[in-house]
Each structure stands twice: as C-alpha cells, then as structure tokens.
C-alpha positions in Angstrom: 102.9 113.9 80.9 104.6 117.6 80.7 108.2 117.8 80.6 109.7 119.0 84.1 111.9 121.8 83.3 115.0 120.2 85.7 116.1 117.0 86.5 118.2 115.1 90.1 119.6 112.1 89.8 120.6 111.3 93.5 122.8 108.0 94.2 121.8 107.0 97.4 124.6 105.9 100.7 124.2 105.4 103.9 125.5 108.8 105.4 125.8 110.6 102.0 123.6 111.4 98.9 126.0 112.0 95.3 123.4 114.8 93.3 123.5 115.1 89.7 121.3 118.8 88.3 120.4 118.9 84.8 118.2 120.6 82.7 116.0 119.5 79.9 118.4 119.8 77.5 120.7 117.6 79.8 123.7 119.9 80.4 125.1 119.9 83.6 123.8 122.2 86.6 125.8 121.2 89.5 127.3 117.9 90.8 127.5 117.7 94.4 127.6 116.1 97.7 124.8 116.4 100.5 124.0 114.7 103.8 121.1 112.1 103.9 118.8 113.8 106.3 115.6 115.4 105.2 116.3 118.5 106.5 119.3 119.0 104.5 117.8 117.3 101.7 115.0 119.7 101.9 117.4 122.9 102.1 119.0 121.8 98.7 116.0 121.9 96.8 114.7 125.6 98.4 118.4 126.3 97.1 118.5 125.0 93.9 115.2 126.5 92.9 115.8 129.8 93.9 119.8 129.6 92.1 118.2 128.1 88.9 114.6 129.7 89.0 112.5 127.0 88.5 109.5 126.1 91.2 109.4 122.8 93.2 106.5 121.8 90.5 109.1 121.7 87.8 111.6 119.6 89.3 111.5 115.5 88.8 114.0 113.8 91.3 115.2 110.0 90.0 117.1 107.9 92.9 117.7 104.1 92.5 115.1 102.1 95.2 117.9 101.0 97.6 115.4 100.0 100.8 115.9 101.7 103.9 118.6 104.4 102.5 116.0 106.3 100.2 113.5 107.3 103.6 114.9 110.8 104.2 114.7 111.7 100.6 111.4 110.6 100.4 110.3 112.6 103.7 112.3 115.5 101.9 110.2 115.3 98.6 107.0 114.8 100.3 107.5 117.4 102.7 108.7 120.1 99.5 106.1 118.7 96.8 108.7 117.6 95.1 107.8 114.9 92.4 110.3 111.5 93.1 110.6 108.5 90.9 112.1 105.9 92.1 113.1 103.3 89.7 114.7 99.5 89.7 118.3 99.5 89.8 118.4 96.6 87.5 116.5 98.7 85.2 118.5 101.6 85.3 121.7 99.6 84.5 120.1 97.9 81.7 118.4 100.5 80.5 121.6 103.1 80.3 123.9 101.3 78.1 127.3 100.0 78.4 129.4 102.0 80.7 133.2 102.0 81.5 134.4 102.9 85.6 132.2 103.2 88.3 132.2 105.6 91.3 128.9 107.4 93.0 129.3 110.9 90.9 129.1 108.8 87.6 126.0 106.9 89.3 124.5 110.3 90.3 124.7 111.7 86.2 123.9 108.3 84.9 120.3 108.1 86.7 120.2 111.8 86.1 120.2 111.0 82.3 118.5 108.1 82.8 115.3 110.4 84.0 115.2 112.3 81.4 115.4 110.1 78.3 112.5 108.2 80.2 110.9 110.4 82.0 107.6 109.4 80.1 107.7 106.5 81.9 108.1 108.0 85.5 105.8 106.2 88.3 105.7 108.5 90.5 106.2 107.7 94.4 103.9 108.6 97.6 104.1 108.2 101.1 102.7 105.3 102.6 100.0 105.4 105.0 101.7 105.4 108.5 99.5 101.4 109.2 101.5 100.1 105.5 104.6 101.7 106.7 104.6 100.0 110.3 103.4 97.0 109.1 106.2 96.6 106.7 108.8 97.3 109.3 107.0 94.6 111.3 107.4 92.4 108.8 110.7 92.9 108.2 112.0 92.2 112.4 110.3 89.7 112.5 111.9 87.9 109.4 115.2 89.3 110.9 114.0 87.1 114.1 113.1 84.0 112.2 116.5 84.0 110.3 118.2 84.0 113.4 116.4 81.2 115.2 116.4 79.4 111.9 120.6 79.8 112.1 120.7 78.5 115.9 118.0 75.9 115.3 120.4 74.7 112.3 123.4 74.2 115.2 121.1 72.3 117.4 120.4 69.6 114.7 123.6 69.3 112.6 126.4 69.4 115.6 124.5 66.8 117.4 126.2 63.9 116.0 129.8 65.4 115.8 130.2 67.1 118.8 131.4 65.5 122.3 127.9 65.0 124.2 129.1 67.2 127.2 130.2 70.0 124.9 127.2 69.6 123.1 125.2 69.6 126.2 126.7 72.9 127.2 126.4 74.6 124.0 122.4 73.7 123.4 121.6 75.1 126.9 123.0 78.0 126.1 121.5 78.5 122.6 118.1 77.3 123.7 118.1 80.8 126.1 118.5 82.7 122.6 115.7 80.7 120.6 113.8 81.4 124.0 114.0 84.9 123.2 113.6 84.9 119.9 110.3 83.0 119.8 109.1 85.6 122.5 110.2 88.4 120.1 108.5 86.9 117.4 105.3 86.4 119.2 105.4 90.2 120.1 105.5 91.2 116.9 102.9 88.6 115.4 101.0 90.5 118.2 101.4 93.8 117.0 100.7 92.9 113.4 97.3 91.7 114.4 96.8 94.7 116.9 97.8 96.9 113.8 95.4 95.2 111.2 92.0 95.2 114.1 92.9 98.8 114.4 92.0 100.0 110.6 89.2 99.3 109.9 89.9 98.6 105.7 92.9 96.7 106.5 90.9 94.4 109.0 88.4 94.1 106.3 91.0 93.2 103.4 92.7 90.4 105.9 89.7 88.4 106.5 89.1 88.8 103.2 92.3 87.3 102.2 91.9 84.6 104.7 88.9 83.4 103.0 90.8 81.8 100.0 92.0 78.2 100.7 95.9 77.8 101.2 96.1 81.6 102.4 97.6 81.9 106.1 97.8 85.3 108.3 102.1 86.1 106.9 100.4 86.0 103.1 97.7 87.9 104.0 100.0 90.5 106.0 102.1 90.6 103.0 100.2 91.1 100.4 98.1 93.7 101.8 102.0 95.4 102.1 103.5 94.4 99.0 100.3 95.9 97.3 100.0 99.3 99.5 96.7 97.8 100.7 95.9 96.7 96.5 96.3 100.2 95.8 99.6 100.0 93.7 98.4 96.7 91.8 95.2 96.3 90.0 95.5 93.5 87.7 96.6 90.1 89.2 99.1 89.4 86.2 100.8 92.0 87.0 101.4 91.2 90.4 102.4 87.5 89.4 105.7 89.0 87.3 106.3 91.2 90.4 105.7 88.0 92.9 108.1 85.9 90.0 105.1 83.6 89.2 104.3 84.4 85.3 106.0 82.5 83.1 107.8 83.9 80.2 109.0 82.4 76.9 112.4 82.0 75.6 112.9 81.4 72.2 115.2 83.5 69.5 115.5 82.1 66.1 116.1 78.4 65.2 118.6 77.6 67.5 117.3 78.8 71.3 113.9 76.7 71.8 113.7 77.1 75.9 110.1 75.7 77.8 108.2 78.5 79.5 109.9 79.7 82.5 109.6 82.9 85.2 111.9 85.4 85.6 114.3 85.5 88.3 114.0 88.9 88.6 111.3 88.7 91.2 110.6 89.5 95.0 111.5 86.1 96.3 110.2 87.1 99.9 106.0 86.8 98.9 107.1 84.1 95.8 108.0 82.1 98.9 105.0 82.6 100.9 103.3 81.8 97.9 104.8 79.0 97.4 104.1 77.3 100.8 100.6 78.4 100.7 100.5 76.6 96.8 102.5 73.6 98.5 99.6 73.2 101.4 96.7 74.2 99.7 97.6 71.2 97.1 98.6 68.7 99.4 97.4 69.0 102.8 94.0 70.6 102.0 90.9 68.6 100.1 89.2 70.9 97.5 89.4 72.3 94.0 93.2 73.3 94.0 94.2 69.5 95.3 92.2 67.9 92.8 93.7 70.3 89.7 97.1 69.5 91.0 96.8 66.0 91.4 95.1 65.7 87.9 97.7 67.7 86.5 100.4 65.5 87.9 98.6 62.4 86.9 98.5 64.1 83.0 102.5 64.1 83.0 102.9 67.5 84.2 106.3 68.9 86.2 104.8 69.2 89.4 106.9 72.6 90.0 105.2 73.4 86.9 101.6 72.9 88.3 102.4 74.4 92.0 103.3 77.7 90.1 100.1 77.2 88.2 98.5 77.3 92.2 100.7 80.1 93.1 99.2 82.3 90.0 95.7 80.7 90.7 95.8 82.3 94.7 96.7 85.4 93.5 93.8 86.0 90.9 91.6 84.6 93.7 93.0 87.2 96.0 92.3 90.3 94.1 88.9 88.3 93.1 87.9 89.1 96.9 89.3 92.5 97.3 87.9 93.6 94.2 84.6 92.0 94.5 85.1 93.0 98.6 83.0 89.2 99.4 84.4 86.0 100.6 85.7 83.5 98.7 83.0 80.8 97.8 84.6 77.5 96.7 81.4 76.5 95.1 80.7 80.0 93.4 78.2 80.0 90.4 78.5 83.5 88.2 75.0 84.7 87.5 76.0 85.4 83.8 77.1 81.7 83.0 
C-alpha cells in the first residue's frame, strides 16, 4: 500500500468531532474542533486540502468504530473520496502504549499516530448497501423492543409472590398494555425484515440458503447476512468464528501458566448468542448429525459447553459452505472427490 501524504485522527462525540492533522513525518498540522454533521465534516477536508496542498487521494482519516456516532463522517468521506479506516477501540488502546491523562484532544493525536505507525494495516471502510444498512437498523429496534418486554415480562413473574394481590392485579394490567405494544412493534418489524429480504433478490437467495442448515432460524440468518455485509466482508469461516467469539485460543506462557483452550471475550456477543441457541436446539431438540456428535461427545467425557461451541463453529462453516457453494445444505452430502 502507498504511504498517504497526511493523516486525521478524529475522536468521535455525540455533537462534536476532536481532529488531530499530521503529516507523514508525524508533526502536528492543526488540532481542532468541528461539528459532527457531514456537511461540515465535508467543508473541513475541501479546507484542509487546499491550506496544506494535498488532494483528497492523499489523505487517510483514522476514527475509533463508536456505532451510531461515526455515520456523518462516513457520509463525509464517501461523499469527498476520502479514504476512512476505522479501527477497534480496544485495538487502538492496546496497540498505542501506556499513556498518562485522558481528554478528547489527546484521543484525537493518539489515533492520529496510531494511523500512521500502522497504516499498513488500514482496512479500509465502504458504504453499505442502503438493504445491509436498513436491515441492521431493523435489527437493532427490534432488540431495543425485546429488551424492554423482556424487563416488564421479568416484573410480571418475580413480583407475583411479594406483592399484595390487588396491587399486583393493578400493576400487571397496566404493564400487559405495554408488552401489548411491544409485541405488535416487534411483529412490524419482523415484517419489514422479511419485506426487505423478498425485495433483493441476492439477499432472498442468501436467506433461504441459510435456512437450509439445521439449527439455523430467520434472526441468524438476518444476522449473519448483516454481520457479514451480505458474506462480502468475511470469506473464511475461521475468521468469522474469532469475530462471532467461537474459536478457541490457547493460554499457556512458560512452566507455570498451563490454561485449557478457551475463546476470547473479545467477541460480538450479539450473533455468539444467536449462535448459541441455534447450537443449543440443533443438539437437543433436533434428530440428525449435530445431535448425535454432541451426544457422543458428551458420552466421551467432554464439557458439554465445550462441545456446543464445537456446534456453534460447525454452523458457521456450514453456513459459508452454502453461500459459497450457493446450493442447499444436504445432510446426507457425498463429495464427488472422496
């Protein structure tokens, strides 16, 4: 990769956006302070690029991935051509050394730095289709519904037994209007999700595909096909089992620190969890080849946790199997070159 001839590190806030300019030498440019909205966003860089003479090709911007903050800088850098990484917090802070105070113009300089020691490394961001991008927003409401019902749900079972029965009678009738609403909320947007998939036409394909393996229900599917950009961003299934916190790792340093196999914790814990229910049923509730692996496994002395995450890496090869071999999943599948 060629060196880009300046370098942003951006802290990212709510209402604000702390900017770090170097240049490849890593001197200061500027430090400043700019509005997050993609039209100012976008001013800056027509700005600094005429001030400093450099053209949008040369600039790399760095910002921490901090979820629904970073949008307008990524509208701003896809609407200017301007290249943006954006990299793991966790990485950035482990990756930078030992620091001493902490404020957002500090942050700004530190990933500023951080971009150009490693710049070799940069995965570069794009745009989502607009289907991936509503699809994850879906997602999201809906698990913002499910939470909530989950919480009143939680009052209508645990008070029960410790709350006068009148009082109690009075406070489920009024809770059961909210779960009421909730569960019609949540149906809307199961709805949508399914309008949204029937409506692309290689996102409909990809879902049925999906469906096909044995312990995979519609919310895995959905996710997947979002967590993967549609199995554009992943390509090989191991890889997506340390993103999905499903690979196990070793732990062992000398004489002394001897630790079993384990995964990391730093994983998204939102599709391990799908994952894990659709390991859980497809080995319990389900007659066929994963039942009879876990049960033999069990029966061998294994932890079961050990062999349901054995499952939970076994239906993701089997999912990018299907995409990547765009057929369903045949349980009793015989490859021609055995």
């Amino acid at each position: 990769k060629s060196m880009k001839k300046f370098l942003i590190g951006i802290d990212v806030s709510k209402q604000k956006l702390d900017v770090c300019l170097i240049d490849q030498s890593g001197v200061i440019k500027e430090e400043i302070i700019i509005g997050n909205q993609p039209s100012v966003i976008y001013a800056y860089f027509k700005k600094a690029s005429k001030e400093y003479g450099f053209g949008q090709s040369e600039l790399l911007v760095c910002a921490e991935y901090t979820g629904r903050y970073i949008y307008p800088l990524c509208c701003a850098c896809h609407e200017s051509g301007v290249d943006l990484w954006l990299e793991n917090p966790t990485q950035i802070k482990y990756r930078s050394g030992l620091k001493r105070g902490k404020n957002d113009k500090l942050d700004a300089r530190k990933i500023a730095m951080y971009a150009k020691r490693f710049q070799d490394e940069a995965k570069l961001f794009s745009m989502p289709e607009k289907t991936i991008a509503t699809l994850k927003q879906l997602i999201k409401e809906r698990g913002m519904y499910m939470v909530d019902k989950g919480k009143y749900r939680g009052q209508l079972t645990d008070q029960k037994m410790f709350m006068d029965k009148d009082d109690y009678k009075r406070k489920s009738k009024r809770l059961m209007v909210f779960i009421k609403q909730l569960d019609e909320a949540i149906s809307q947007t199961e709805e949508d999700i399914r309008v949204l998939i029937d409506s692309d036409p290689d996102l409909s394909n990809q879902f049925k595909l999906l469906r096909s393996v044995e312990g995979v229900g519609e919310q895995t599917a959905v996710k997947m096909i979002v967590e993967t950009n549609a199995f554009k961003d992943f390509k090989d299934p191991r890889k997506f089992c340390c993103h999905a916190g499903v690979a196990p790792f070793s732990y062992t340093s000398g004489s002394s620190i001897r630790s079993r196999n384990k995964v990391s914790n730093r994983a998204d814990k939102s599709i391990k969890a799908l994952l894990h229910m659709g390991a859980l049923i497809a080995a319990t509730r389900m007659k066929g080849e994963l039942h009879d692996y876990y049960v033999r496994k069990v029966d061998e002395g294994k932890n079961k946790m050990s062999v349901l995450n054995a499952i939970r890496a076994k239906l993701v090869y089997r999912m990018f199997a299907v995409i990547r071999n765009d057929r369903m999943y045949e349980k009793n599948y015989q490859n021609s070159l055995a």
